[in-house]
Biopython code that builds the backbone (N, CA, C, O; Angstrom):
import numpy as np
from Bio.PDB.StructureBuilder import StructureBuilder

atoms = [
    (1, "UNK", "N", (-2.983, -0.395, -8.639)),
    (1, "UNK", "CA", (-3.119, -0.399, -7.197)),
    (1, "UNK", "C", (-2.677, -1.762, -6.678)),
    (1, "UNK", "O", (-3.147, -2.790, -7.165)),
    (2, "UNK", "N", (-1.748, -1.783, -5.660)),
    (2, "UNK", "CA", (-1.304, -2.863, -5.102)),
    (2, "UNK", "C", (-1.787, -2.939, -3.795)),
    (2, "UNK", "O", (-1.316, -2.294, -2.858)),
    (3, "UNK", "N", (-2.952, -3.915, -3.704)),
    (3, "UNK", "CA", (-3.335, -3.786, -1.895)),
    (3, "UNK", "C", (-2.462, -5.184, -1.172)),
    (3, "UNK", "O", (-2.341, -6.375, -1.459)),
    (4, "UNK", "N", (-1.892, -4.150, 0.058)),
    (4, "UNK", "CA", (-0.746, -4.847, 0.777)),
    (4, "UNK", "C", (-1.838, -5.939, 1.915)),
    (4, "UNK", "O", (-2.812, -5.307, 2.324)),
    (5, "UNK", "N", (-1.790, -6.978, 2.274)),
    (5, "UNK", "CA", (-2.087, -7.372, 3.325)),
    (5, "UNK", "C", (-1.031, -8.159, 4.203)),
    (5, "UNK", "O", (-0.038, -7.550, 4.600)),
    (6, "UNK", "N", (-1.227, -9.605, 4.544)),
    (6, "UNK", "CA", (-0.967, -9.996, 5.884)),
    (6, "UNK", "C", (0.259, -11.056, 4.805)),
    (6, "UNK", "O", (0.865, -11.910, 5.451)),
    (7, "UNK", "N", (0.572, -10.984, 3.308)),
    (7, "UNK", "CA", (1.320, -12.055, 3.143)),
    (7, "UNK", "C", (2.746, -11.392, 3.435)),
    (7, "UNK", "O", (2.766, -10.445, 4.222)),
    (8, "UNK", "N", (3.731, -11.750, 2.957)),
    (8, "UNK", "CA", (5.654, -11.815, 3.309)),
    (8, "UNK", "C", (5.525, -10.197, 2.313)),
    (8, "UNK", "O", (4.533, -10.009, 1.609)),
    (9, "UNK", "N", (6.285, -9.497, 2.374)),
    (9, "UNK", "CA", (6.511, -8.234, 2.082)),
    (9, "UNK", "C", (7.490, -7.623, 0.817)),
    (9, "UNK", "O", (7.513, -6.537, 0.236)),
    (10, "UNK", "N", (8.320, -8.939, 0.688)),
    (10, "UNK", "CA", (8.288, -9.265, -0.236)),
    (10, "UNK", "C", (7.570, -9.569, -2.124)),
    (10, "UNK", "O", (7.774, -9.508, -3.336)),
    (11, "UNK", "N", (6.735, -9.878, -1.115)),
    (11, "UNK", "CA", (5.542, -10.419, -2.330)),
    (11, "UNK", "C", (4.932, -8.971, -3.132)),
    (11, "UNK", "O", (4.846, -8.721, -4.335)),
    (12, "UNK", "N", (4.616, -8.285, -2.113)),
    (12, "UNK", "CA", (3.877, -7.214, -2.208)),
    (12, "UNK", "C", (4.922, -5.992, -3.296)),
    (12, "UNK", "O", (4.426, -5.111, -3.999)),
    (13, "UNK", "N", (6.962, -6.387, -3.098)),
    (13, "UNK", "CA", (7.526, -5.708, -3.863)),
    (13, "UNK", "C", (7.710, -6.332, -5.127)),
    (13, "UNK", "O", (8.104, -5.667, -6.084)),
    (14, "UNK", "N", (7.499, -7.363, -5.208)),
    (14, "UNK", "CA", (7.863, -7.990, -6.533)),
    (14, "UNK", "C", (6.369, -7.612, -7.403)),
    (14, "UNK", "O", (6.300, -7.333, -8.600)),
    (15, "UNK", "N", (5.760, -7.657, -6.883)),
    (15, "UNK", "CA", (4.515, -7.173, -7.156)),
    (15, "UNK", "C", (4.470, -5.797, -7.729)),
    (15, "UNK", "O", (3.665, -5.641, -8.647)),
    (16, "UNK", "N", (5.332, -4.558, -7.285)),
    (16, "UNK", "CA", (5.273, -3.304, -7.360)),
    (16, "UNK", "C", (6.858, -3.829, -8.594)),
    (16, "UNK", "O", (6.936, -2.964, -9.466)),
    (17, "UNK", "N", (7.144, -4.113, -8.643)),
    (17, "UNK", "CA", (8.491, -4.351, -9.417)),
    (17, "UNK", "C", (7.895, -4.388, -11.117)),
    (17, "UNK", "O", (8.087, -3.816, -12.190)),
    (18, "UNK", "N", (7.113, -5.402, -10.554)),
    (18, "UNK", "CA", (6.418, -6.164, -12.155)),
    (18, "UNK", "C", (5.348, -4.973, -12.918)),
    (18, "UNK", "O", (5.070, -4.783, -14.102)),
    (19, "UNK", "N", (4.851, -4.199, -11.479)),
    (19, "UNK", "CA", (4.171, -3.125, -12.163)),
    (19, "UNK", "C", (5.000, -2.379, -13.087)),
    (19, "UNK", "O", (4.617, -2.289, -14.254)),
    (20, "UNK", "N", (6.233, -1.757, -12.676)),
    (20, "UNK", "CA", (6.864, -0.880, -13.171)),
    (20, "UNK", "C", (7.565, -0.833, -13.934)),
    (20, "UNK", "O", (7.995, 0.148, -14.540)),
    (21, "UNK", "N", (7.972, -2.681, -14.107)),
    (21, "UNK", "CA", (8.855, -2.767, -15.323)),
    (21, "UNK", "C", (7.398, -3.142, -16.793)),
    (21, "UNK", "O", (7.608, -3.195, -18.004)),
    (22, "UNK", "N", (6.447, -3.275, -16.282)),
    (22, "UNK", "CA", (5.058, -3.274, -17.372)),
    (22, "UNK", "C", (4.952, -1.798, -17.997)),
    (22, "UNK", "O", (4.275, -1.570, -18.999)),
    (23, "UNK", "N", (5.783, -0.687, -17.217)),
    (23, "UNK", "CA", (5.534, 0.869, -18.201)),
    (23, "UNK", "C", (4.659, 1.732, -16.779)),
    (23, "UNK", "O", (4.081, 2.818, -16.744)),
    (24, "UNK", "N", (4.846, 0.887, -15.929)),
    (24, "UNK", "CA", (3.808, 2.132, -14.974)),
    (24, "UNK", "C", (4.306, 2.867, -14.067)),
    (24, "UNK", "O", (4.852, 2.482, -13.033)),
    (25, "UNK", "N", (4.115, 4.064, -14.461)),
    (25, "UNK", "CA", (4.958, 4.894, -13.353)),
    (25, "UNK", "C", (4.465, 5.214, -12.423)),
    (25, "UNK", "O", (5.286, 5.784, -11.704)),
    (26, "UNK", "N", (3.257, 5.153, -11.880)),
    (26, "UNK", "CA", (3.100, 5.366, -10.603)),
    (26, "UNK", "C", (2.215, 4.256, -9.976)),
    (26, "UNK", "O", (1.159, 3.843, -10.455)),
    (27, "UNK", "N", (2.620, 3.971, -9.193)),
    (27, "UNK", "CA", (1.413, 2.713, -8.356)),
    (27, "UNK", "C", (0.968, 3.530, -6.986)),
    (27, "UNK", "O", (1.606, 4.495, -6.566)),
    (28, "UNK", "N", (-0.081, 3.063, -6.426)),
    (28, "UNK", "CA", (-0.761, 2.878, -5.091)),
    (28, "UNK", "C", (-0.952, 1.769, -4.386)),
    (28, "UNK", "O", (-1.577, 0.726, -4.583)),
    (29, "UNK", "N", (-0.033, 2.360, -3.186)),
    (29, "UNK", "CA", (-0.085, 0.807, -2.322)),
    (29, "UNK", "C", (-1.843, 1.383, -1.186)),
    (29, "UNK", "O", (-2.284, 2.513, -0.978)),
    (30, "UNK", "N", (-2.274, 0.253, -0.808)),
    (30, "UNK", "CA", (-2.911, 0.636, -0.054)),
    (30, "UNK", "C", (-3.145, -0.940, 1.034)),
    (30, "UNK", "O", (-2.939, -2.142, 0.862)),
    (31, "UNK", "N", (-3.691, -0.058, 2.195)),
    (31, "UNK", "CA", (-3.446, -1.342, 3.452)),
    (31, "UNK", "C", (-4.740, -1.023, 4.676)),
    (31, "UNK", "O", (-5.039, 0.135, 4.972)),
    (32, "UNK", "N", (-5.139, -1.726, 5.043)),
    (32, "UNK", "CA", (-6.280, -1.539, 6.284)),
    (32, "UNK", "C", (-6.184, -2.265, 7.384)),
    (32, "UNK", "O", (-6.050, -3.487, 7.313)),
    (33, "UNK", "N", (-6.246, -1.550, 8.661)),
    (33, "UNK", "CA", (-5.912, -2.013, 9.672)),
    (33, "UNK", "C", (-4.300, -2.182, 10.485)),
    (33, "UNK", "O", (-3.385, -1.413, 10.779)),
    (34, "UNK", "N", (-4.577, -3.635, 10.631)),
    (34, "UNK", "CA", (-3.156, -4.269, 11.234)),
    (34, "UNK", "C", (-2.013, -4.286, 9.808)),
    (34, "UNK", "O", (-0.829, -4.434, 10.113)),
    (35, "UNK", "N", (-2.234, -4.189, 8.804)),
    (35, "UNK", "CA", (-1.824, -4.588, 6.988)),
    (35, "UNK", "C", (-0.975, -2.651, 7.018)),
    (35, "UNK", "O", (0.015, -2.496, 6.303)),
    (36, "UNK", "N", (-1.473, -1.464, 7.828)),
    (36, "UNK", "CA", (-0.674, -0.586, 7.748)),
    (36, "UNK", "C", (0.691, -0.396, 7.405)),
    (36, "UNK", "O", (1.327, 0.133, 6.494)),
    (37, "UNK", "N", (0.957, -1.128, 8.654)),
    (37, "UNK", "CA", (2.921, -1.397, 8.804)),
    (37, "UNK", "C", (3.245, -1.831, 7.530)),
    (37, "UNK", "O", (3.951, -1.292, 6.677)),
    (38, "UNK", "N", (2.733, -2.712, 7.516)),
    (38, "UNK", "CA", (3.557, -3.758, 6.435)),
    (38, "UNK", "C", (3.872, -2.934, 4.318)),
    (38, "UNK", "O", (4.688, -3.157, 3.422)),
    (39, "UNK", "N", (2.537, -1.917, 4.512)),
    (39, "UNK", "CA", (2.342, -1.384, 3.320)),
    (39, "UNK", "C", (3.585, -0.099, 3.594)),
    (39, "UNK", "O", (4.396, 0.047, 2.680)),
    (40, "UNK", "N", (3.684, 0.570, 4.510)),
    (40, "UNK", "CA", (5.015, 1.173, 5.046)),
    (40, "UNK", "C", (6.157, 0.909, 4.715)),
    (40, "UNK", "O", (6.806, 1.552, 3.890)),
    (41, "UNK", "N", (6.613, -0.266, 5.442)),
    (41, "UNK", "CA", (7.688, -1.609, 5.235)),
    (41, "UNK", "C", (8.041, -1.425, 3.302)),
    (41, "UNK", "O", (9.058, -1.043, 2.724)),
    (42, "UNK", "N", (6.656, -1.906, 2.746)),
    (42, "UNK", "CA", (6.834, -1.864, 1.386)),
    (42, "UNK", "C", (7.772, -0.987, 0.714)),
    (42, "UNK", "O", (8.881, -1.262, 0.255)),
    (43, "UNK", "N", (6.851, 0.630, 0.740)),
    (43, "UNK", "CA", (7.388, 1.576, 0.258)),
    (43, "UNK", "C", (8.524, 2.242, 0.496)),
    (43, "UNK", "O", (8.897, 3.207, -0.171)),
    (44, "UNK", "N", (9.181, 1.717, 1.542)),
    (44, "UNK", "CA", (10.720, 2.131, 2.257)),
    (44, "UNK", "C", (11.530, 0.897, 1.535)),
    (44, "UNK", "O", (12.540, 1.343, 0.990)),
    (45, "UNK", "N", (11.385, -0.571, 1.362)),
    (45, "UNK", "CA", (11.450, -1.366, 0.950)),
    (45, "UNK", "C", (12.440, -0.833, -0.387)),
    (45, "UNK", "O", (13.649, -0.698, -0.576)),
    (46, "UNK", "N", (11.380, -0.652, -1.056)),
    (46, "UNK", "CA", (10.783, -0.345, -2.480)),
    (46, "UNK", "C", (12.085, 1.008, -2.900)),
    (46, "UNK", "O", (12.678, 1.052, -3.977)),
    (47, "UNK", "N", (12.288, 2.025, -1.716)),
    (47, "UNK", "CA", (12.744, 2.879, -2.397)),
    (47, "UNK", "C", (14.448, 2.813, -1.769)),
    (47, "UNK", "O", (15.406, 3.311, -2.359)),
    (48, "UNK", "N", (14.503, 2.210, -0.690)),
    (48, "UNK", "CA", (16.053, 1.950, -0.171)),
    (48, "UNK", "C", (16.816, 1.169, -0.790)),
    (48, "UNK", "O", (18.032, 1.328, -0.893)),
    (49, "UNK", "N", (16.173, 0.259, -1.257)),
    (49, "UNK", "CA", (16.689, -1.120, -2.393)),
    (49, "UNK", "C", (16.305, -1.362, -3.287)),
    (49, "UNK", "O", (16.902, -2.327, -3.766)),
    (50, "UNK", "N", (15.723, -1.084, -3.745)),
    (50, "UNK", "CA", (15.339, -1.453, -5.427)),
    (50, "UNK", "C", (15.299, -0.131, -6.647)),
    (50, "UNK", "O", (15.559, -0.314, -7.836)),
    (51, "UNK", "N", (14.956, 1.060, -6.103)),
    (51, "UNK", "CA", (15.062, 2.246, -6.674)),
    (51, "UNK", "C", (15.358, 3.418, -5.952)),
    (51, "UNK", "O", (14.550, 3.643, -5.051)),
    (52, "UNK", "N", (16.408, 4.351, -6.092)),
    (52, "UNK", "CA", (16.971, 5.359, -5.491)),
    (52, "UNK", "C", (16.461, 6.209, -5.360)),
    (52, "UNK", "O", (16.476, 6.974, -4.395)),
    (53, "UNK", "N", (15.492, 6.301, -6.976)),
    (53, "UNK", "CA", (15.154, 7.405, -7.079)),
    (53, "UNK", "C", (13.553, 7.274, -7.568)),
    (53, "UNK", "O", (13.199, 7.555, -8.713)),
    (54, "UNK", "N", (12.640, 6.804, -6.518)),
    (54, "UNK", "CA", (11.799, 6.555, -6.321)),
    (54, "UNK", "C", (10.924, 7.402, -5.396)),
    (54, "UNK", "O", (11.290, 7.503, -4.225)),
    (55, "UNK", "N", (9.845, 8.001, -5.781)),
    (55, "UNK", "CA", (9.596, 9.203, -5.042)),
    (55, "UNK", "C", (7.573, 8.896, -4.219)),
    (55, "UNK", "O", (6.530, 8.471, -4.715)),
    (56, "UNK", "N", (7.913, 9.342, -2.996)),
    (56, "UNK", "CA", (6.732, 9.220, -2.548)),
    (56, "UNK", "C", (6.059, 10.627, -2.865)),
    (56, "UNK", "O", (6.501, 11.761, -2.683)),
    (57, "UNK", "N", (5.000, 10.247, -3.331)),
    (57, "UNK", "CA", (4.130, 11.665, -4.120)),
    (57, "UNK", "C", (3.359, 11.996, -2.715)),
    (57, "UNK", "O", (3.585, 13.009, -2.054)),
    (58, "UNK", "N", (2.339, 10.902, -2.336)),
    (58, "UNK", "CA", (1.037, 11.268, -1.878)),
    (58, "UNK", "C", (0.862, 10.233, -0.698)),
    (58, "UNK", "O", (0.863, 9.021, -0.912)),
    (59, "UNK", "N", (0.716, 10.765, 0.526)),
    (59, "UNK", "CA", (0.232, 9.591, 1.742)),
    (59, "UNK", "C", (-1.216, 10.333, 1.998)),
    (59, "UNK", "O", (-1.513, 11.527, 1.964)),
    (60, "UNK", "N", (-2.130, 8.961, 2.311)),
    (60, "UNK", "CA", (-3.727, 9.623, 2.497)),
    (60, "UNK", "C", (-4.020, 8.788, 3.131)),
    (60, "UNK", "O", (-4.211, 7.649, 2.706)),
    (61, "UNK", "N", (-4.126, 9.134, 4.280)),
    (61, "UNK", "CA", (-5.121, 8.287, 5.878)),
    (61, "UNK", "C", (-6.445, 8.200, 6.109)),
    (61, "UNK", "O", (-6.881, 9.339, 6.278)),
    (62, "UNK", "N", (-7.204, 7.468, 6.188)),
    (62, "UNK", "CA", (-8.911, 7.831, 6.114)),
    (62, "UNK", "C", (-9.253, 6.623, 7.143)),
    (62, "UNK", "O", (-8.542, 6.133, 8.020)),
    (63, "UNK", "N", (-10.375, 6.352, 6.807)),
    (63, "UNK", "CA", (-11.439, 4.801, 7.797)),
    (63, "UNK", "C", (-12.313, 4.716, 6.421)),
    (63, "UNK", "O", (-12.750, 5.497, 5.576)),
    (64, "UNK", "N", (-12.315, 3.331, 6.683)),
    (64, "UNK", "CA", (-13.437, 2.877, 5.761)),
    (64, "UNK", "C", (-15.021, 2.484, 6.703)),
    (64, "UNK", "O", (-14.986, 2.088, 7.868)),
    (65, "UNK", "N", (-15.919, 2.628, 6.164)),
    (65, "UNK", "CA", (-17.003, 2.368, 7.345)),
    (65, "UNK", "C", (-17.572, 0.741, 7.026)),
    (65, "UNK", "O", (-18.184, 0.564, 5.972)),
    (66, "UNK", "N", (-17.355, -0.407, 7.947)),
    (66, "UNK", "CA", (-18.322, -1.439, 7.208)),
    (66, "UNK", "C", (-19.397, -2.332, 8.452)),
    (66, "UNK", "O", (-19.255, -2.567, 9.652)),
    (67, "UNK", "N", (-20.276, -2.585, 7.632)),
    (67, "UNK", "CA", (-21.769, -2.641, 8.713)),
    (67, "UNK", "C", (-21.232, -4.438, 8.884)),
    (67, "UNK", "O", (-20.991, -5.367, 8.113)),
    (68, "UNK", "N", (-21.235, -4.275, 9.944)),
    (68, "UNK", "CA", (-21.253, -5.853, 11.164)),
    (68, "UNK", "C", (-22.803, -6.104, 10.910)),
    (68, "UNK", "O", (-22.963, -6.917, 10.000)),
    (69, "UNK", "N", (-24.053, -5.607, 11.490)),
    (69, "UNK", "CA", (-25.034, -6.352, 11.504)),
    (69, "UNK", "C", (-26.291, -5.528, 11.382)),
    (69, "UNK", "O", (-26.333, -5.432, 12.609)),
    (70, "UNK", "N", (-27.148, -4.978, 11.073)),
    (70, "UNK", "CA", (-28.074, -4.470, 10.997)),
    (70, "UNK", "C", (-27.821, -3.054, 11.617)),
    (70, "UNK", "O", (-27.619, -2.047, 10.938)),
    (71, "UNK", "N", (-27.852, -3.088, 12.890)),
    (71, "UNK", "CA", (-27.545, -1.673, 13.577)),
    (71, "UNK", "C", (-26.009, -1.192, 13.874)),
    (71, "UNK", "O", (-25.745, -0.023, 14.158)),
    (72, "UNK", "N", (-25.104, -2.146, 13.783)),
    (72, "UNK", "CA", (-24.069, -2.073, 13.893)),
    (72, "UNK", "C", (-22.776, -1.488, 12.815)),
    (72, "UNK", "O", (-22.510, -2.275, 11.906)),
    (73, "UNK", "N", (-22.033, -0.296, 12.844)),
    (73, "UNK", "CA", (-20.969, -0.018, 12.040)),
    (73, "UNK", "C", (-19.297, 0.074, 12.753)),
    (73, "UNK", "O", (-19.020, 0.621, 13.820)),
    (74, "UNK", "N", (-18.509, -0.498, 11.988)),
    (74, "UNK", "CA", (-17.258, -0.643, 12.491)),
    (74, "UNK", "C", (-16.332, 0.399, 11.546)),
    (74, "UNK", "O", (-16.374, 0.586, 10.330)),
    (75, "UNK", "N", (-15.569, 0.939, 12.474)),
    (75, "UNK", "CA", (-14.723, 2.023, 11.104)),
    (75, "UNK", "C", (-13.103, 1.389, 11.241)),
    (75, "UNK", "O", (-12.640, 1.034, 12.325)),
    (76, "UNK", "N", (-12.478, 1.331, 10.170)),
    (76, "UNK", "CA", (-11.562, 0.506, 9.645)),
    (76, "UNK", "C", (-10.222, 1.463, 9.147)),
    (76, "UNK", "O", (-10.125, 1.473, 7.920)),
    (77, "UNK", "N", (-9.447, 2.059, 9.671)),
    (77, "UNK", "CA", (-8.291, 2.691, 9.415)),
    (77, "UNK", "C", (-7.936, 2.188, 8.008)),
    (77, "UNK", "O", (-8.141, 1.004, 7.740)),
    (78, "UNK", "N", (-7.432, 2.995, 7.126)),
    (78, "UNK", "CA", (-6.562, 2.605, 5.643)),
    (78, "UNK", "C", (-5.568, 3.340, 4.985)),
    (78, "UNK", "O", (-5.942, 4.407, 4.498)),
    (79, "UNK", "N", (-4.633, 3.093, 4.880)),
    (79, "UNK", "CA", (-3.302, 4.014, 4.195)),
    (79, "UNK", "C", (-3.424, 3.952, 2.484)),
    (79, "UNK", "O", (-3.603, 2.836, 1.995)),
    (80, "UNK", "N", (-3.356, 4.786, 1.838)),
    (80, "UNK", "CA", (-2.853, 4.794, 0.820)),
    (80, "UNK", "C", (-1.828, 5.861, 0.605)),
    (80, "UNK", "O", (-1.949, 7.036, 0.954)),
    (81, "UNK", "N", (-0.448, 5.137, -0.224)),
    (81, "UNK", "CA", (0.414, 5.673, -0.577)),
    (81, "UNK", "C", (0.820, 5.633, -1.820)),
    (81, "UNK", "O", (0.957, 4.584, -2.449)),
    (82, "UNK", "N", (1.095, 7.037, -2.373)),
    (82, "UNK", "CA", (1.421, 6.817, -3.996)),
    (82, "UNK", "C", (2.493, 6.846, -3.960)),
    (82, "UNK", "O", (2.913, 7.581, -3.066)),
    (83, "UNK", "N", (3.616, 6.117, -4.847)),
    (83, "UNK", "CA", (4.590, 6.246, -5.279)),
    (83, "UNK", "C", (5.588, 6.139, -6.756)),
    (83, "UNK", "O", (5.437, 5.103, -7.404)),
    (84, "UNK", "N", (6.227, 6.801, -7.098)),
    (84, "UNK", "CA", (6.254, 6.859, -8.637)),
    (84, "UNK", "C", (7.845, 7.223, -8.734)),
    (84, "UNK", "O", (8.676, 7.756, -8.000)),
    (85, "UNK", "N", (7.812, 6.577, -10.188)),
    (85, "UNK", "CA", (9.878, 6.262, -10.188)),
    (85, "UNK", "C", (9.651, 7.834, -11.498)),
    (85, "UNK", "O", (10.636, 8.328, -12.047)),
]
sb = StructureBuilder()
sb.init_structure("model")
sb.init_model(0)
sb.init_chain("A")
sb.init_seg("    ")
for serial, (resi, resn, name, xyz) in enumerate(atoms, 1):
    if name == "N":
        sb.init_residue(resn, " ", resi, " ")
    sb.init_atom(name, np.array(xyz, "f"), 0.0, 1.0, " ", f" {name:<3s}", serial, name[0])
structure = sb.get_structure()
């Protein structure tokens, strides 16, 4: 699992690169919030330039729930996307 955040987008493919040349064929990017786009960015990234034939299996949209303060809950948008060469 590769969780994408707020660094260069880049990072996040060399990252998915190193997975795959280690023997792994499928990774999960995943991203929360404003970090969405960018995990997007990745996987288009990922499959326009670096592998042709790189296949998106699985996109899964949810909220994560996390407690601010005693009575308080905030829900948190999150992408995960599988993708596998």
């Amino acid at each position: 699992m590769v969780i994408v955040g707020k660094k260069p987008k880049m990072r996040y493919v060399t990252a998915c690169i190193t997975l795959f040349n280690r023997g792994e064929n499928e990774i999960v990017l995943r991203a929360r919030g404003k970090s969405i786009s960018n995990c997007i960015d990745v996987a288009l990234l990922l499959k326009k330039s670096f592998y042709s034939n790189l296949k998106i299996k699985n996109v899964f949209i949810g909220y994560d729930e996390a407690e601010l303060n005693e009575n308080r809950k905030r829900y948190v948008s999150f992408i995960e996307i599988t993708i596998s060469r």
